[in-house]
C-alpha positions as CSV (number, residue, x, y, z in Angstrom):
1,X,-1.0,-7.5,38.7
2,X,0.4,-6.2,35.4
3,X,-1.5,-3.9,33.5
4,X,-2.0,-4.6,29.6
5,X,-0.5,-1.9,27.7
6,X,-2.0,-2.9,24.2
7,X,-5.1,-3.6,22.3
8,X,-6.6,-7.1,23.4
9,X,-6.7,-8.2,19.9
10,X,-2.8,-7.2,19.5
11,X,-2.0,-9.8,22.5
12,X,-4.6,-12.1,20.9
13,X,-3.3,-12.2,17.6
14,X,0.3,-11.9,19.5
15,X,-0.3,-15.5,21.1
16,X,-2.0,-16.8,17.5
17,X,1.8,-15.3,15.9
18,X,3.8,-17.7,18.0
19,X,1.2,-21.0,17.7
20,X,1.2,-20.0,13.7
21,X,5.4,-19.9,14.1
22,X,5.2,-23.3,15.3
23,X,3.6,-24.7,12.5
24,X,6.0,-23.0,10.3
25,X,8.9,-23.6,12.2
26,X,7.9,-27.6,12.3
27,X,6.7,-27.3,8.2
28,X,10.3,-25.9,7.4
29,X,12.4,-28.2,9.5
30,X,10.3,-30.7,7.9
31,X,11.4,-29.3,4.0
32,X,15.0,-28.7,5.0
33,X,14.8,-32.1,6.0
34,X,13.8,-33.7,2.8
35,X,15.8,-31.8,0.9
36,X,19.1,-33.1,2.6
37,X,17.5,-36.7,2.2
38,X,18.3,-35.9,-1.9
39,X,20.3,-33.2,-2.0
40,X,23.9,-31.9,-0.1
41,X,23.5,-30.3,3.0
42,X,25.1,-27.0,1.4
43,X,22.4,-26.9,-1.2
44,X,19.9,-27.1,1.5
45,X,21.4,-24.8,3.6
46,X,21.9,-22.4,1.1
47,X,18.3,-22.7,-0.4
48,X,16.5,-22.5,2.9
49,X,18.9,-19.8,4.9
50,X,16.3,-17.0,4.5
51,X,13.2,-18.7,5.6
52,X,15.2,-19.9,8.7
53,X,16.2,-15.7,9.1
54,X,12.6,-14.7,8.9
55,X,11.5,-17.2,11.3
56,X,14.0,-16.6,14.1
57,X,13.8,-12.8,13.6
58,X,9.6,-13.2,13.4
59,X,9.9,-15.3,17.2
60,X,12.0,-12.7,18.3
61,X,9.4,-9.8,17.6
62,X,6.5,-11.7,19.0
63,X,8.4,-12.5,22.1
64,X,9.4,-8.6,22.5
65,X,6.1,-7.7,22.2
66,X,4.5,-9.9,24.6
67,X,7.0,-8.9,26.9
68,X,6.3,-4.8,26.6
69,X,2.6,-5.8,26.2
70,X,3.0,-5.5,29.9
71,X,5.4,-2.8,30.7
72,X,3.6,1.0,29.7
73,X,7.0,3.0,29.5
74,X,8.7,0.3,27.8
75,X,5.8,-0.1,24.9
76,X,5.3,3.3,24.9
77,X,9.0,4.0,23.7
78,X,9.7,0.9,21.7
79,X,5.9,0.9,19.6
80,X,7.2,2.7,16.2
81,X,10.3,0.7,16.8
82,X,8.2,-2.4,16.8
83,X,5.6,-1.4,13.7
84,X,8.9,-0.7,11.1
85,X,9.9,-4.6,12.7
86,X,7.2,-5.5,11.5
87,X,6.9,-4.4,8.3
88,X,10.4,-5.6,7.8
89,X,9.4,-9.2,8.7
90,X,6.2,-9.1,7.2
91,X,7.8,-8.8,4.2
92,X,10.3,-11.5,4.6
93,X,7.4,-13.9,5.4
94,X,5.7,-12.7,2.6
95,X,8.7,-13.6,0.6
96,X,9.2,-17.4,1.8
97,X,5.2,-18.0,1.2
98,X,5.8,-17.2,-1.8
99,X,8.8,-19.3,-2.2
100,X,6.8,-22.0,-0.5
101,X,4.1,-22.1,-3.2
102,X,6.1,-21.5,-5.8
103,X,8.1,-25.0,-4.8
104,X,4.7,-26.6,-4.4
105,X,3.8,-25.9,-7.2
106,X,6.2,-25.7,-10.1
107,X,8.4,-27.8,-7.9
108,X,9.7,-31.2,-9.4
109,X,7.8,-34.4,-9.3
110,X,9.8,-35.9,-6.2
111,X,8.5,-33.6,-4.0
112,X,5.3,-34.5,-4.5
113,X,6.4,-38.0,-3.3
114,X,8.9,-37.1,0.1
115,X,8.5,-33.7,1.2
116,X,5.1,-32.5,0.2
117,X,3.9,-32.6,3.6
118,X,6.3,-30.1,5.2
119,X,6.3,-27.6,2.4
120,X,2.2,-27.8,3.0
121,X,2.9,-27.2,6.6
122,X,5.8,-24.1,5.4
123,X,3.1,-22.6,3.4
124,X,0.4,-22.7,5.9
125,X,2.6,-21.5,8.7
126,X,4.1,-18.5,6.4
127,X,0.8,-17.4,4.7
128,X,-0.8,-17.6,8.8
129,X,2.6,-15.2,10.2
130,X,1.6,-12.7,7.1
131,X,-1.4,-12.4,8.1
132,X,-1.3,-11.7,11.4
133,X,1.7,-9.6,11.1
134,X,-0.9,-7.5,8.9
135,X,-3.7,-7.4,11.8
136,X,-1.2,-6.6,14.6
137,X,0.8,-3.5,12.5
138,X,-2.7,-2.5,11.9
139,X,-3.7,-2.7,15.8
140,X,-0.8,-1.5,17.0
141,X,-0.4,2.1,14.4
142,X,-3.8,2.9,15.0
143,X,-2.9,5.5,17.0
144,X,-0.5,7.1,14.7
145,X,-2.9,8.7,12.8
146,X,-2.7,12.4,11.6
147,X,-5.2,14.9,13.5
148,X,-5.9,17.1,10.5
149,X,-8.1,19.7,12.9
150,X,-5.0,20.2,14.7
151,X,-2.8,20.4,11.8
152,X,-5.0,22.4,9.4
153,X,-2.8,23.9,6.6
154,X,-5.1,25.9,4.8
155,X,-6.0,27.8,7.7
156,X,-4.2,31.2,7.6
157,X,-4.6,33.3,11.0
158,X,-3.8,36.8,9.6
159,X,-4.4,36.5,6.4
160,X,-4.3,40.1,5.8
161,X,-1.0,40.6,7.1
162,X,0.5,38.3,4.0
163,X,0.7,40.6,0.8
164,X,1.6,39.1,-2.2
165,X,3.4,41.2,-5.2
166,X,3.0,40.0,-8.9
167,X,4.1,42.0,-11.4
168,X,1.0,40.5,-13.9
169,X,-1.7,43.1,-14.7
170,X,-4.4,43.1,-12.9
């Protein structure tokens, strides 16, 4: 039986990650798709290549950790490796939301008509993968913390062996 490695709530929010991806994979399939219904297929391509990037590199992450969640050495060595993924993708998600609900809603009047749907879906899905990518970098650096008793700076052990010379009058 494999031992879990992590937090429960790291592998919880882990499995809600990749249903959330779903939705957002499905919302922008669905807006890629309307948009090549009035629009050229290099348009499209070129207007939606960076939500596509987050997404694949966002399944990748949540894959790799459920994976380690499992193996000690291998979360153990790759943890800080996974928190600065994190952040990096958490802002690219944080990015396409915002592109997402900026096209919902200063977008034209057409999409209110054929792709509404799937940018609802896009927006949904992206604002869910920030969110948990929040809990889980929170869950999974709470041990990174700094031990200020062990690292007390203003604590001088022999004090009286540090003379200092000024040259004010005293």
């Amino acid at each position: 039986m494999a031992k879990l490695v992590v937090h429960p709530l790291a592998l919880a929010f882990n499995i809600f990650g990749l249903l959330v991806w779903v939705i957002a994979l499905g919302g922008t399939g669905g807006a890629t798709y309307s948009c090549q219904t009035t629009n050229s297929y290099e348009y499209c391509a070129k207007t939606y290549q960076w939500e596509w990037w987050n997404l694949w590199f966002e399944f990748a992450l949540l894959v790799a950790l459920f994976i380690t969640s499992f193996i000690e050495q291998g979360f153990k060595r790759g943890r800080l490796v996974f928190l600065a993924f994190f952040v990096m993708v958490t802002q690219g998600i944080m990015w396409s939301a915002h592109d997402f609900i900026t096209t919902l809603v200063l977008g034209p009047i057409m999409l209110r008509d054929i792709g509404q749907d799937a940018n609802n879906a896009a927006t949904a899905g992206f604002v869910l993968l920030g969110m948990t990518n929040f809990v889980l970098i929170i869950v999974l650096g709470k041990d990174f913390g700094y031990d200020a008793a062990a690292h007390n700076s203003y604590q001088q052990t022999n004090s009286a062996a540090i003379q200092f010379q000024t040259s004010a009058p005293v």
